[in-house]
MIDOSE-1310 file (N, C-alpha, C; in nm, 2 decimals, decimal comma, always signed):
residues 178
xxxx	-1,50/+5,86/+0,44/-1,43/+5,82/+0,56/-1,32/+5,92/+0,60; -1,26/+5,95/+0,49/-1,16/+6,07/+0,48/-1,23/+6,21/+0,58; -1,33/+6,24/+0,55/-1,37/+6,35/+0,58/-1,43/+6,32/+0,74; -1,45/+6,19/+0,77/-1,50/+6,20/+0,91/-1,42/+6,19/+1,01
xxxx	-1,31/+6,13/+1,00/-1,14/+6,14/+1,02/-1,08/+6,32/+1,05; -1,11/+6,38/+0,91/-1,05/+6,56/+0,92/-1,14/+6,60/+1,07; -1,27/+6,54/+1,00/-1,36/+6,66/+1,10/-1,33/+6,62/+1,23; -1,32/+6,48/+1,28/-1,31/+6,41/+1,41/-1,12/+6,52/+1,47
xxxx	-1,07/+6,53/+1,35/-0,97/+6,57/+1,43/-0,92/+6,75/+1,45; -1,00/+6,81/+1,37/-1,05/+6,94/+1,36/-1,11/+6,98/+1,50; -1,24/+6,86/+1,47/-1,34/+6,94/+1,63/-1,24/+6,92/+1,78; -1,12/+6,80/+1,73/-1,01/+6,76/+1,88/-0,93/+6,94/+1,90
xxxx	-0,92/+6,91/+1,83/-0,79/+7,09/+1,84/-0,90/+7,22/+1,89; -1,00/+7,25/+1,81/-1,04/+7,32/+1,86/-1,13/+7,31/+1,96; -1,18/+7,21/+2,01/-1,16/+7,17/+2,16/-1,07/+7,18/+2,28; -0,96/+7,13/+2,23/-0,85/+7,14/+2,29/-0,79/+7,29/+2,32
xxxx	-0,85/+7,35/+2,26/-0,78/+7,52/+2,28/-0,89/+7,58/+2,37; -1,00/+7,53/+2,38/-1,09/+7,59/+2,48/-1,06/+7,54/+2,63; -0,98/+7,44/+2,69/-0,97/+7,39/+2,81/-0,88/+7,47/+2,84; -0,80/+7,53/+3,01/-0,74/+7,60/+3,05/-0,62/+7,49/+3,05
xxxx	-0,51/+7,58/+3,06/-0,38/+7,51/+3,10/-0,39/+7,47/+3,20; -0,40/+7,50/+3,33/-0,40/+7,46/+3,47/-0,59/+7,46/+3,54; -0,61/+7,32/+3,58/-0,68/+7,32/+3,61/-0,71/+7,27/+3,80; -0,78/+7,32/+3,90/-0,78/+7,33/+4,02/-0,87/+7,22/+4,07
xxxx	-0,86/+7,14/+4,15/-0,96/+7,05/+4,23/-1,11/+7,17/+4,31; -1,00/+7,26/+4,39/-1,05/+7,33/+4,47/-1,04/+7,48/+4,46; -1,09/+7,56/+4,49/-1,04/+7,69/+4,42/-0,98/+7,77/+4,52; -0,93/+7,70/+4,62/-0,78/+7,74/+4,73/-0,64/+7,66/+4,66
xxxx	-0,67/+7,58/+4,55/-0,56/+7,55/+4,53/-0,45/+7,58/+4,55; -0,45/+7,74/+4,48/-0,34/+7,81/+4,45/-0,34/+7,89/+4,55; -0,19/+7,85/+4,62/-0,14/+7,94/+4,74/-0,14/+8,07/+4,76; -0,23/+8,13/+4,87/-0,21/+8,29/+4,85/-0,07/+8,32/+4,89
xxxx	-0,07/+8,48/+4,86/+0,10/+8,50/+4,83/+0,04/+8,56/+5,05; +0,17/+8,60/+5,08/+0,19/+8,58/+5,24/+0,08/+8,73/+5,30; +0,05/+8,78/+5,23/+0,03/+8,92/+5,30/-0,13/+8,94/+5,23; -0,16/+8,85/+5,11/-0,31/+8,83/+5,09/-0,37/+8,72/+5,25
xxxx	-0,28/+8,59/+5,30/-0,34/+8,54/+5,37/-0,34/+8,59/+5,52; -0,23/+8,66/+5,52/-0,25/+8,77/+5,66/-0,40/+8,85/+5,70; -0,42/+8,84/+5,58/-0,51/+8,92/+5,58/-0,69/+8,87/+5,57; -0,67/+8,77/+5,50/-0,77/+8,69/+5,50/-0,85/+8,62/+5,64
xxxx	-0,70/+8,58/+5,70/-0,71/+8,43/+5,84/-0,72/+8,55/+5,93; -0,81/+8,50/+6,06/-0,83/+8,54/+6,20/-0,66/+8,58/+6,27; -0,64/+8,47/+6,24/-0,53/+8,47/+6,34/-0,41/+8,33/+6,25; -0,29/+8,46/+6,31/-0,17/+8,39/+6,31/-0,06/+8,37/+6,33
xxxx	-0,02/+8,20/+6,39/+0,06/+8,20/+6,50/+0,18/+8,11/+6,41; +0,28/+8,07/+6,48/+0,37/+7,99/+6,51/+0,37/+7,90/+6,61; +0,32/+7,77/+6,63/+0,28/+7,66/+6,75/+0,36/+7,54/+6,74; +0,37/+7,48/+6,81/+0,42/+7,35/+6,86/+0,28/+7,25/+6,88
xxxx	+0,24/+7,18/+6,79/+0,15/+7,03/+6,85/+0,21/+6,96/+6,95; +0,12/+6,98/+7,11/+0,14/+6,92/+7,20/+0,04/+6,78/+7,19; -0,07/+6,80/+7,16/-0,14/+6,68/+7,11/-0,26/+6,66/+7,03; -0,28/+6,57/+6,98/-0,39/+6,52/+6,85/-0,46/+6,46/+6,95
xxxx	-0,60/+6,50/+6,96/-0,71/+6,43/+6,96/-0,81/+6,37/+6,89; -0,83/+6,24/+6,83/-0,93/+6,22/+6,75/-1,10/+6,26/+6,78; -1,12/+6,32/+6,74/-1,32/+6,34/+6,77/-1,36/+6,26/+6,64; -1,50/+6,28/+6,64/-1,62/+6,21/+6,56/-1,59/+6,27/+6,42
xxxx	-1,59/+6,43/+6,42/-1,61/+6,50/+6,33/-1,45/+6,58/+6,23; -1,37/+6,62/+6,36/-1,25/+6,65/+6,35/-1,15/+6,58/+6,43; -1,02/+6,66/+6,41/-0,91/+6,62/+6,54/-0,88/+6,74/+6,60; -0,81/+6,75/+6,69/-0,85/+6,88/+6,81/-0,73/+6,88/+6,82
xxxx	-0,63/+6,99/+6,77/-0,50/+7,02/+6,83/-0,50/+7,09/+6,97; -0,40/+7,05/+7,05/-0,34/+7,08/+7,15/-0,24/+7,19/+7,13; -0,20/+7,32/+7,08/-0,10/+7,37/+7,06/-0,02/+7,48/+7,21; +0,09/+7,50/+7,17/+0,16/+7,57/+7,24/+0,21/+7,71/+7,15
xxxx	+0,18/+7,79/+7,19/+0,21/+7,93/+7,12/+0,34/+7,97/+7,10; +0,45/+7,95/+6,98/+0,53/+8,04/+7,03/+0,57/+8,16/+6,98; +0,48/+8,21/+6,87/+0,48/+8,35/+6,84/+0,34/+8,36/+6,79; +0,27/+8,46/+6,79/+0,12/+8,53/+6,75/+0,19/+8,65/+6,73
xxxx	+0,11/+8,66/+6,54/+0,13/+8,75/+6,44/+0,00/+8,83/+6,44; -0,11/+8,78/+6,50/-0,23/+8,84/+6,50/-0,32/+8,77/+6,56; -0,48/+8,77/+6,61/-0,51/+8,74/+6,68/-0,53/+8,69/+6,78; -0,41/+8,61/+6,82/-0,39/+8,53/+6,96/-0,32/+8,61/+7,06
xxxx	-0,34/+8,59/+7,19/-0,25/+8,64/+7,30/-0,17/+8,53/+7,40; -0,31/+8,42/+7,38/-0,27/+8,32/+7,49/-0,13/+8,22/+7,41; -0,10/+8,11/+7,57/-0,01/+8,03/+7,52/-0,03/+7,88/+7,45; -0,14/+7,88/+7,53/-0,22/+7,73/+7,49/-0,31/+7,78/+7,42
xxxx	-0,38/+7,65/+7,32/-0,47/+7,68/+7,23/-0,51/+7,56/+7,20; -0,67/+7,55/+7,15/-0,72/+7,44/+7,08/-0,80/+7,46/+7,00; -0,77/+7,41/+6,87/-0,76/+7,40/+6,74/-0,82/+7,27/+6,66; -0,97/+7,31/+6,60/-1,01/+7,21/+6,50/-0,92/+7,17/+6,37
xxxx	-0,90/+7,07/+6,35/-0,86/+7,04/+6,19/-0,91/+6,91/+6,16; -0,91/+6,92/+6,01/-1,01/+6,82/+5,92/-0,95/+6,67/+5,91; -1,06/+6,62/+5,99/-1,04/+6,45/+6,04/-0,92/+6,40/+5,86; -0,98/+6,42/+5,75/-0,94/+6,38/+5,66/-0,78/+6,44/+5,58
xxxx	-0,84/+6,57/+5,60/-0,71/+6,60/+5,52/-0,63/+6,70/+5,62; -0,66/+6,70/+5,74/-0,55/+6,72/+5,83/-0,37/+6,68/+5,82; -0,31/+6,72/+5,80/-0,20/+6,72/+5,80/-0,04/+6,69/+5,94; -0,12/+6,81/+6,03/-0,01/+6,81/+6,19/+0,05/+6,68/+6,23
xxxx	+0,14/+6,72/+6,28/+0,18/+6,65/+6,32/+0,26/+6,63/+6,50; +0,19/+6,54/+6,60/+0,27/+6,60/+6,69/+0,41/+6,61/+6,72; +0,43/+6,72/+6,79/+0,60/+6,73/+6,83/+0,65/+6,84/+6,74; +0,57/+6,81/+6,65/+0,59/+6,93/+6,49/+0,57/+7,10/+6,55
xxxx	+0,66/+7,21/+6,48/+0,63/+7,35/+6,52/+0,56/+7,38/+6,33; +0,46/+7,41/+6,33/+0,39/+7,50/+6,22/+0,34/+7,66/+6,23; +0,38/+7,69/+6,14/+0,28/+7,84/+6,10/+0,12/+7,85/+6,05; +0,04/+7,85/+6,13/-0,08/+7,84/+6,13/-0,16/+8,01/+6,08
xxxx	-0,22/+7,96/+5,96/-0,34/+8,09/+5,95/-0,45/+7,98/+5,99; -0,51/+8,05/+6,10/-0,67/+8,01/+6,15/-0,74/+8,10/+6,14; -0,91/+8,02/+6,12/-1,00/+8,10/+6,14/-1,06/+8,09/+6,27; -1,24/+8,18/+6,32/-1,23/+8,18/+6,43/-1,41/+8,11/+6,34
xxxx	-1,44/+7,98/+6,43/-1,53/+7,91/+6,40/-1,62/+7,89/+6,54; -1,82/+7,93/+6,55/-1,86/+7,90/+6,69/-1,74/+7,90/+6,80; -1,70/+8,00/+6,81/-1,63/+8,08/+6,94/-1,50/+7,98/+6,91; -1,46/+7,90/+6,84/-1,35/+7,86/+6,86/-1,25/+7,90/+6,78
xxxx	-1,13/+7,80/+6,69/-1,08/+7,82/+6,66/-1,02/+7,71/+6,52; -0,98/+7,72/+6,43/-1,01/+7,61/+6,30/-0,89/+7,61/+6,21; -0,85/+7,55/+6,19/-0,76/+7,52/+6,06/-0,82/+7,46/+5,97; -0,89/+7,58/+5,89/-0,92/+7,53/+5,73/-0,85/+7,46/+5,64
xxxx	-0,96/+7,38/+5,53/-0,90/+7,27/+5,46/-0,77/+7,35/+5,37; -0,82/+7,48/+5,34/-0,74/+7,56/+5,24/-0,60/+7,63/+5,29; -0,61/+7,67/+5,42/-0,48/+7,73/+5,52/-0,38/+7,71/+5,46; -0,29/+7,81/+5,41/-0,15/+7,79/+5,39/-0,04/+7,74/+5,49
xxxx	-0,12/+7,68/+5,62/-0,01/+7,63/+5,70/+0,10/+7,54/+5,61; +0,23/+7,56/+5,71/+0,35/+7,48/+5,66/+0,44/+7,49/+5,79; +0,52/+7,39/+5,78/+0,62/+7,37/+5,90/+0,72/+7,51/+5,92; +0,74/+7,50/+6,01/+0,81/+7,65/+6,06/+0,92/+7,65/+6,00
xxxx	+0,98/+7,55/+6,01/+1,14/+7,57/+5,87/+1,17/+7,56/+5,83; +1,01/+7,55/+5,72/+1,00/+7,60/+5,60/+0,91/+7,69/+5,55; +0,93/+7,80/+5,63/+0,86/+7,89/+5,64/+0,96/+8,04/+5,65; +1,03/+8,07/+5,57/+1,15/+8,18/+5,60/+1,04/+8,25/+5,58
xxxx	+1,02/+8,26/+5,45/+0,97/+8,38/+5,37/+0,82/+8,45/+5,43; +0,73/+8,35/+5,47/+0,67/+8,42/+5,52/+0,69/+8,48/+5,67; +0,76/+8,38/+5,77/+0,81/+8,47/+5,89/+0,91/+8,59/+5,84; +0,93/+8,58/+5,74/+1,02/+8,74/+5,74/+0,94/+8,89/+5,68
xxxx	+0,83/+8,86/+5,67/+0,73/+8,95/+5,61/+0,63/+8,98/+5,76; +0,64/+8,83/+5,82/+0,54/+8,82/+5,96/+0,63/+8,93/+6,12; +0,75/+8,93/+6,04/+0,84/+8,96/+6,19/+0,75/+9,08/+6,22; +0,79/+9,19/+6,16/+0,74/+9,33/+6,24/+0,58/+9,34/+6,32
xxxx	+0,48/+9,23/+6,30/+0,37/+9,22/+6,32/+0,36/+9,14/+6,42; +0,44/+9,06/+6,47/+0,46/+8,99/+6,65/+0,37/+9,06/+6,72; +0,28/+9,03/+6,78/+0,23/+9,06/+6,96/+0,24/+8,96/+7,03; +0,24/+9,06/+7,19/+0,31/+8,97/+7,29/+0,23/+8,92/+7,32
xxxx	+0,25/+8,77/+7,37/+0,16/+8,64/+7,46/+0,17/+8,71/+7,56; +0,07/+8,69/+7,66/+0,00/+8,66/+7,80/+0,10/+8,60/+7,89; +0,17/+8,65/+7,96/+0,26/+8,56/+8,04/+0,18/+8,49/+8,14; +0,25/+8,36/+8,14/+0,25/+8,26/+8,21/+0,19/+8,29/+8,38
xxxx	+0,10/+8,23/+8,42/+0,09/+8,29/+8,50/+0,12/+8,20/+8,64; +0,19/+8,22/+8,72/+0,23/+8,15/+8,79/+0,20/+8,18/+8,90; +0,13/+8,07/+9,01/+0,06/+8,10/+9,16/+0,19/+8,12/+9,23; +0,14/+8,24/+9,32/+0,22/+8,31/+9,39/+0,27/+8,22/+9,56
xxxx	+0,35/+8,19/+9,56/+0,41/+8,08/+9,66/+0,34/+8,14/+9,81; +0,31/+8,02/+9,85/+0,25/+8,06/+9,99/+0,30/+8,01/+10,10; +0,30/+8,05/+10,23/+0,32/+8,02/+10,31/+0,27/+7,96/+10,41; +0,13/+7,90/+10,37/+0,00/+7,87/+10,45/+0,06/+7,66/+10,50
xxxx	+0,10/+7,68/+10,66/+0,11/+7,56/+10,68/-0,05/+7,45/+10,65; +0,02/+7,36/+10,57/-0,10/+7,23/+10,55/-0,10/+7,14/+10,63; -0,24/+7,17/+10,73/-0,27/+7,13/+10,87/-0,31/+7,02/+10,84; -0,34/+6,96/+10,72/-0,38/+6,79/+10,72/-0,25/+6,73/+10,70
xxxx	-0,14/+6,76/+10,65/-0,04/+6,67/+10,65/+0,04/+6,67/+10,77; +0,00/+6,78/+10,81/+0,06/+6,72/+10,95/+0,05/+6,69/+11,04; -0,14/+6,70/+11,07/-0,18/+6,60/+11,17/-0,15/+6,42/+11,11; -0,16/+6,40/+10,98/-0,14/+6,24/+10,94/-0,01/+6,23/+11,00
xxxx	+0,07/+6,33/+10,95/+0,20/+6,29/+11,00/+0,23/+6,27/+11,17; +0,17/+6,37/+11,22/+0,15/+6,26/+11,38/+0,10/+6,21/+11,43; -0,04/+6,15/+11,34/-0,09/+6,02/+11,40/-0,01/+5,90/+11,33; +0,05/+5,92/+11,21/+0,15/+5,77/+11,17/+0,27/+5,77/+11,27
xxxx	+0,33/+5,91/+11,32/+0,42/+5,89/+11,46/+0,35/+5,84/+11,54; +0,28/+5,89/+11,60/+0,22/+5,81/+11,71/+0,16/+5,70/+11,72; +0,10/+5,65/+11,59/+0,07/+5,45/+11,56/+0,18/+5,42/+11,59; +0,32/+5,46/+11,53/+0,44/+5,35/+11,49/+0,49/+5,39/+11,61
xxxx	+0,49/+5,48/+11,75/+0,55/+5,46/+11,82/+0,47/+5,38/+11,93; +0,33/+5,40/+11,95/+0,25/+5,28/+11,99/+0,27/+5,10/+11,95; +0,30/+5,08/+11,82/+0,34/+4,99/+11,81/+0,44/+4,89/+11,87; +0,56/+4,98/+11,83/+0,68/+5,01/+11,91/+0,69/+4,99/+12,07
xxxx	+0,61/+5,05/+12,09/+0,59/+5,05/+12,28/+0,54/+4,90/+12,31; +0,46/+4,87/+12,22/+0,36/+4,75/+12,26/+0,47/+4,61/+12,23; +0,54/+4,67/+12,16/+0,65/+4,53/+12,13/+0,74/+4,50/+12,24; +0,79/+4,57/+12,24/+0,86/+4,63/+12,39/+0,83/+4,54/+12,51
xxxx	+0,68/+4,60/+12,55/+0,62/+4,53/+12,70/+0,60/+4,39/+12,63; +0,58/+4,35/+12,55/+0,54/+4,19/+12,49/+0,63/+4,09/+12,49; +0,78/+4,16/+12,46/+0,90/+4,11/+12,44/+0,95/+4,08/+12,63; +0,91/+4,20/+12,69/+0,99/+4,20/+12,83/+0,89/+4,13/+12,90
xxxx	+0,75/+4,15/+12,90/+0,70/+4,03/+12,99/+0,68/+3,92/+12,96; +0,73/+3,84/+12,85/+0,78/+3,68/+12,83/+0,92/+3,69/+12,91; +0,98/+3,78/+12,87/+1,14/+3,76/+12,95/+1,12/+3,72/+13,08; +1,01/+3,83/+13,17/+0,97/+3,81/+13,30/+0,92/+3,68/+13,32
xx	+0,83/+3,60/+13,27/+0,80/+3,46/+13,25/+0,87/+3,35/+13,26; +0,98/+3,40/+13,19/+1,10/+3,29/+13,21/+1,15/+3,30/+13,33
């Protein structure tokens, strides 16, 4: 009995020395350091979630650009992330590494995203690599009178002053009556 006892606890230890100290669910577990995932991801920005949309498969960020470190130019963007372990949040600003998925754009399960203010260390490695967005583009003001609103606007003058008139002769020939 003795001896099945040693061996049971013999084969535990050296067992035990064969398992790793730290073991991973996924093998992104462990955070790349800032300048491996620069390098890795398509593109990356700094955004604001304007809105979550739920789909079938994913949720579709709405973001608003406010700095691109690489790939992006534009201001708006939309952005796959994983129905389940999606994280965003709207109203939230994050630092996004995306990839670029069937022409679009993705936040992988693995992405080192994190909220922008908590994000020193990598924005301070990301500064010198900024490129500029796309400015806004704004329609150039015109001067083109809108000939439908203002024919409406003088046929409602001229109903209401028709009306007006008609009340008038309706009111003064009862007067004459009397």
């Amino acid at each position: 009995m003795k001896k099945r006892i040693i061996t049971a606890w013999l084969c535990f230890f050296v067992l035990v020395g064969f398992f790793p100290a730290n073991t991973y669910g996924l093998s992104c577990a462990q955070p790349l350091a800032v300048d491996q995932a620069y390098d890795r991801y398509d593109a990356v920005v700094v955004a604001t979630v304007d809105e979550i949309i739920r789909r079938k498969q994913h949720n579709e960020l709405q973001l608003t650009i406010l700095n691109s470190f690489k790939g992006v130019e534009e201001r708006k963007l939309t952005v796959a992330e994983d129905l389940t372990w999606g994280t965003s949040q709207k109203g939230e600003q994050y630092l996004y590494y995306l990839m670029k998925k069937d022409g679009g754009w993705e936040n992988p399960l693995c992405s080192p995203m994190q909220k922008a203010v908590n994000s020193y260390t990598s924005l301070s490695y990301l500064k010198d690599k900024e490129i500029t967005l796309k400015q806004k583009v704004v329609p150039a003001e015109t001067n083109k009178t809108n000939w439908a609103v203002i024919a409406i606007s003088i046929f409602l003058l001229g109903a209401v002053g028709a009306g007006i008139g008609y009340s008038v002769y309706v009111v003064r020939s009862r007067r004459n009556k009397d």
